[in-house]
C-alpha positions as CSV (number, residue, x, y, z in Angstrom):
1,X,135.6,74.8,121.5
2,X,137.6,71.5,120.8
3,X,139.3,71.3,117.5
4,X,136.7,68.2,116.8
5,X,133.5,70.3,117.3
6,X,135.3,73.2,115.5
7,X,136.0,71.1,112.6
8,X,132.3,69.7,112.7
9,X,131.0,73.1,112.8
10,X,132.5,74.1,109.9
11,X,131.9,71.4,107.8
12,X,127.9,72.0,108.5
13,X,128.1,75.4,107.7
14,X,129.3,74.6,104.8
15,X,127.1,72.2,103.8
16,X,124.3,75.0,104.7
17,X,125.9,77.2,102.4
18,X,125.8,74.6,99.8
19,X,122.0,73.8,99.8
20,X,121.8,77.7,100.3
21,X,124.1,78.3,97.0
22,X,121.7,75.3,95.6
23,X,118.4,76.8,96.3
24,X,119.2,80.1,95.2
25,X,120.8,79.2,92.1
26,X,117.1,76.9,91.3
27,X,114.9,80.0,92.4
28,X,117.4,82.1,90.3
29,X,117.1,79.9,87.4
30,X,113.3,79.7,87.9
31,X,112.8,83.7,88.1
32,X,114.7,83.8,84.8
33,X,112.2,81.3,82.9
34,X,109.3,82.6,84.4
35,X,110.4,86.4,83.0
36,X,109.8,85.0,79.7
37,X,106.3,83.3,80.3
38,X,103.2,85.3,79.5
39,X,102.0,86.0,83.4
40,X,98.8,87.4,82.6
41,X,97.1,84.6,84.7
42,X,99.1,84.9,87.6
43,X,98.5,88.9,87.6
44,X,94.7,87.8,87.3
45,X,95.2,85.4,90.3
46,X,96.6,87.7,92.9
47,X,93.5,90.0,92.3
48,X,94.5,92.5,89.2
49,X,96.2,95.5,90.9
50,X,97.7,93.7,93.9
51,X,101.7,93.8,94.6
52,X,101.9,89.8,96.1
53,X,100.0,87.5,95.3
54,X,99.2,84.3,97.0
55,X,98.5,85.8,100.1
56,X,97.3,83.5,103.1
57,X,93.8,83.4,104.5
58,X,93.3,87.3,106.1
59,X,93.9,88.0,109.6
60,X,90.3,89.2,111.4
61,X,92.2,91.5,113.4
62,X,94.0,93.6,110.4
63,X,91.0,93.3,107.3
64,X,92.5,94.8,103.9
65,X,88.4,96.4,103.5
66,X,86.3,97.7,106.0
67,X,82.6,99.7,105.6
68,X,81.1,102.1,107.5
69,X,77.6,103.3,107.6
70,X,75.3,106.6,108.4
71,X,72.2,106.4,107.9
72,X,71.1,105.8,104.0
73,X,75.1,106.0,102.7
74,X,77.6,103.7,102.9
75,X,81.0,104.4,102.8
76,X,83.7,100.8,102.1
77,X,87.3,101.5,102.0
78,X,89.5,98.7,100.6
79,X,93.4,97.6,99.4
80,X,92.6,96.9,95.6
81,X,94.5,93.5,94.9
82,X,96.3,91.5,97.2
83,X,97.0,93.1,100.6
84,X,100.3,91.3,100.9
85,X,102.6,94.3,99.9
86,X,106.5,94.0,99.4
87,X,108.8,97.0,100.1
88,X,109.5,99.6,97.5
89,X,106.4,98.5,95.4
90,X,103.1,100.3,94.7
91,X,99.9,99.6,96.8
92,X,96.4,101.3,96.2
93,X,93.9,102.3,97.9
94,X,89.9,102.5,97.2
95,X,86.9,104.6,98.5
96,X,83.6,103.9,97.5
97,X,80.6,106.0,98.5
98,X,76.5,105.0,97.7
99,X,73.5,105.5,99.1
100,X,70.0,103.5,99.3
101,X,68.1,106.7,100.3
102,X,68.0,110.8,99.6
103,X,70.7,112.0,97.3
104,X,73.5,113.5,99.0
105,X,76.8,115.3,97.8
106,X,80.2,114.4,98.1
107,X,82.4,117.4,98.9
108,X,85.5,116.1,99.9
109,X,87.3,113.2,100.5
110,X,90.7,112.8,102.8
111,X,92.6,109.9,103.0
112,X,95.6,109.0,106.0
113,X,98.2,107.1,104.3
114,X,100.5,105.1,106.3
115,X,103.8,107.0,107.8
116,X,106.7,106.3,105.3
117,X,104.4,106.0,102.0
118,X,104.1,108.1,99.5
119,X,101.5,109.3,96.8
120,X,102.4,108.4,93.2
121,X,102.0,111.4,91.1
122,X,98.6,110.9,88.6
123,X,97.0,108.0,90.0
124,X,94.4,110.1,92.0
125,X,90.9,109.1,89.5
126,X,87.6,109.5,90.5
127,X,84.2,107.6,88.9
128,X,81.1,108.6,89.7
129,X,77.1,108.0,87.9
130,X,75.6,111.2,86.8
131,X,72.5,112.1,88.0
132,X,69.8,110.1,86.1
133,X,71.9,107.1,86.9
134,X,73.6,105.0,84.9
135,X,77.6,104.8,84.0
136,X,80.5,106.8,83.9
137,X,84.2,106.8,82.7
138,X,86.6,107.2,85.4
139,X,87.8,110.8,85.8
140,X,91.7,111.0,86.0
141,X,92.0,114.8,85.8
142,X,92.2,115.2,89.9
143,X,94.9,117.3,91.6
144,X,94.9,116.2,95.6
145,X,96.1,118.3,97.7
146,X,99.0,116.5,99.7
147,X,99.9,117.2,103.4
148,X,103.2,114.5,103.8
149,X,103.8,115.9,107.6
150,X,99.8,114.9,108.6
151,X,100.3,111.4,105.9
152,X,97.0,113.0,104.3
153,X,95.4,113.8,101.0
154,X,93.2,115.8,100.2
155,X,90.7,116.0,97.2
156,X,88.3,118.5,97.0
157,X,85.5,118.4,94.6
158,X,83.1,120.1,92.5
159,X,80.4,118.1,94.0
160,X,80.3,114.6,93.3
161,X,76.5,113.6,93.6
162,X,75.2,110.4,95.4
163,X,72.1,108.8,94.0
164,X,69.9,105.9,95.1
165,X,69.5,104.7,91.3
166,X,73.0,105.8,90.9
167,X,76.5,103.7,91.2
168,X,77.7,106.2,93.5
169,X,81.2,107.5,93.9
170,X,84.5,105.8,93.6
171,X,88.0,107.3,94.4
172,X,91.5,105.3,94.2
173,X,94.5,106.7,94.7
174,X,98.7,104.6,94.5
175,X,101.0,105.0,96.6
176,X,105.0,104.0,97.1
177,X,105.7,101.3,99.9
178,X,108.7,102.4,101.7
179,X,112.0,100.5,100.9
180,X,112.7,100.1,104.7
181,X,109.8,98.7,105.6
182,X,110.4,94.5,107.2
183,X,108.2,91.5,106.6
184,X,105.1,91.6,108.9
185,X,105.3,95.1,108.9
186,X,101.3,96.3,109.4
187,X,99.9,99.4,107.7
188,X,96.7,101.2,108.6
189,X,94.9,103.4,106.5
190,X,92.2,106.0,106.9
191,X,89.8,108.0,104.9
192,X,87.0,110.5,106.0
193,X,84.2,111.8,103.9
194,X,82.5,114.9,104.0
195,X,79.4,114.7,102.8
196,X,76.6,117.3,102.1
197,X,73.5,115.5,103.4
198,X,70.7,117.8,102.0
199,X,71.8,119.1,99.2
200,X,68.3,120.3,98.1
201,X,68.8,123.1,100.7
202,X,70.5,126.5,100.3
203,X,72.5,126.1,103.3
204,X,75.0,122.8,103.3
205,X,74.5,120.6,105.9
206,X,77.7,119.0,106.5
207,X,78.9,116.0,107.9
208,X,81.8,113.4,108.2
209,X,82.2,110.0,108.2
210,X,85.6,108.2,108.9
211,X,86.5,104.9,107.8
212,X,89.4,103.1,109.6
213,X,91.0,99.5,109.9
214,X,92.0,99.0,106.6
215,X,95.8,97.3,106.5
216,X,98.3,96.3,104.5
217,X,101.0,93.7,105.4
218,X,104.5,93.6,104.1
219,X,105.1,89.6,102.7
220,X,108.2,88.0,103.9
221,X,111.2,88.0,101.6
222,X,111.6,84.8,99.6
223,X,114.5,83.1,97.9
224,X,114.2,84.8,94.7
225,X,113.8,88.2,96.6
226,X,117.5,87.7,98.6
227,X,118.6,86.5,95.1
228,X,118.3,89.3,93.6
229,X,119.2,91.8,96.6
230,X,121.7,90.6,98.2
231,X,121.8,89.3,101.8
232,X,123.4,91.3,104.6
233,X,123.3,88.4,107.4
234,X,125.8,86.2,105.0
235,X,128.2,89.2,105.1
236,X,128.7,89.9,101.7
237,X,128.0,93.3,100.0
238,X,126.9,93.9,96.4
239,X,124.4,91.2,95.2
240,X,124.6,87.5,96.9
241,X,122.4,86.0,93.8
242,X,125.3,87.1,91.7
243,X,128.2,85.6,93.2
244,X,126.0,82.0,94.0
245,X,124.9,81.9,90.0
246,X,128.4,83.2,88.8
247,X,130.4,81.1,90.6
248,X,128.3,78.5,93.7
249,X,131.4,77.1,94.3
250,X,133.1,80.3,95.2
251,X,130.3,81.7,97.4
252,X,130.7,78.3,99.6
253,X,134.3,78.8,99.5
254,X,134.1,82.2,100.8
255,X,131.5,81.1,103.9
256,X,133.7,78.7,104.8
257,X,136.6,81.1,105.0
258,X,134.5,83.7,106.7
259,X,133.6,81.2,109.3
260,X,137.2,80.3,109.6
261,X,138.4,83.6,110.4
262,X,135.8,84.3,112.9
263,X,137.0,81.4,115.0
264,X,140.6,82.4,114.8
C-alpha cells in the first residue's frame, strides 16, 4: 500500500472511530436518563412479560404462538410478551388448554425447551376453572420434574379438569436465554399434553397432543448493548462503553494506534 492510501486509510478509520466514540457516548448518555424515567409504558408496549420490545412485524415461517386441535379441545402454545429475546435474559413460555365439548382431564403436560435454556426455579404456575365454571387464582405451588439432557419438563398433575363452561387450563413456565446465544439466533419450542378424554369412565383413556412451531428470535445487539459490554471486534478487553464515556478522545487515540501497528 502506498504511503498516500495508507495515510488515507487511517485517517478514515479514525474518523469511524470518532462517530463510533460519538454514538456510543449519545446512546450512553441516553440509557443513563432513561434509567431514571418511570418505564411503565414502555414495559406495557412490548407486551407485559416480553424481554425486547419493538419487535418487527413476525416472520410466517417462525410464529411466536401456534394452536393445535383434537376434536372438542384445543391446545395454543405461545411466547408471552415480545418474542424478540436478547441473550442471558428471561423468556416464558404459555400453554393453554379448553374445550367446546365433553369434559376431559389434564394429566400431564411436557414441555421441550430450546437446547442451551434453562428453567428458572419457581416460575412453573398453573390456573385452571373449577368445575362449575367460573375463575380461579393462579396455582404457583408446582414442582416440574426437569430432564436438562432431553430439554424437557415435566409437570404432572392431580387432574386438572377441562370444562365447556369452564376457562380451561393455563400453564406458564420462565426460562434463562443462554448468554452465547447470536442475533438471529431461532428457538423452537414444544409442548405435549396428555389428556384423559373420558374421564367419566373407570378406565383412562389416554391420549396426546403435541404442539410445535412456537420460536423465539434473539434481537440484534444495539448501541447501548456494545456500550455496556464491551466490543471484541474493536480489540479491546474490559468494557468499550467505559473507555469511549471516560475518556472519547482516548478510545480514538488508541484505534488509531492499533491500526498503526497493524500496518507496520
Amino acid at each position: 500500500m502506498s504511503r498516500k492510501l495508507w495515510q488515507s486509510s487511517v485517517a478514515g478509520v479514525a474518523m469511524s472511530a470518532m462517530v463510533l466514540a460519538g454514538g456510543l457516548w449519545g446512546a450512553g448518555v441516553a440509557a443513563a436518563d432513561e434509567s431514571t424515567a418511570d418505564t411503565a409504558a414502555d414495559t406495557a408496549a412490548a407486551g407485559g412479560t416480553g424481554s425486547a420490545g419493538g419487535a418487527a412485524e413476525e416472520d410466517p415461517d417462525y410464529p411466536s404462538a401456534n394452536t393445535v386441535t383434537a376434536g372438542d379441545i384445543k391446545i395454543t402454545r405461545s411466547v408471552v410478551g415480545s418474542d424478540a429475546i436478547k441473550a442471558g435474559e428471561e423468556v416464558t413460555f404459555r400453554t393453554q388448554i379448553r374445550t367446546t365439548g365433553e369434559p376431559a382431564t389434564v394429566l400431564q403436560i411436557t414441555e421441550m425447551f430450546p437446547e442451551g435454556f434453562q428453567y428458572v426455579d419457581g416460575t412453573a404456575r398453573v390456573r385452571s376453572a373449577p368445575l362449575e365454571g367460573g375463575s380461579q387464582e393462579w396455582d404457583d405451588d408446582i414442582m416440574p420434574f426437569t430432564d436438562a439432557d432431553a430439554n424437557a419438563l415435566e409437570v404432572p398433575t392431580d387432574g386438572w379438569p377441562l370444562t365447556s363452561n369452564g376457562e380451561g387450563v393455563t400453564y406458564e413456565a420462565t426460562y434463562l436465554v443462554p448468554d452465547d446465544a447470536s442475533g438471529g439466533d431461532l428457538f423452537e419450542s414444544k409442548a405435549t399434553v396428555t389428556l384423559d378424554i373420558d374421564p367419566d369412565e373407570e378406565n383412562v383413556d389416554e391420549v396426546n397432543e403435541t404442539v410445535s412451531g412456537v420460536w423465539v428470535e434473539v434481537g440484534r445487539r444495539s448501541a447501548a448493548d456494545v456500550m455496556q459490554t464491551g466490543s471484541a471486534t474493536l480489540g479491546f478487553d474490559g468494557d468499550t462503553g467505559s473507555v469511549v464515556l471516560d475518556d472519547p478522545a482516548e478510545f480514538v487515540s488508541e484505534v488509531v494506534v492499533k491500526i498503526i501497528d497493524s500496518q507496520s
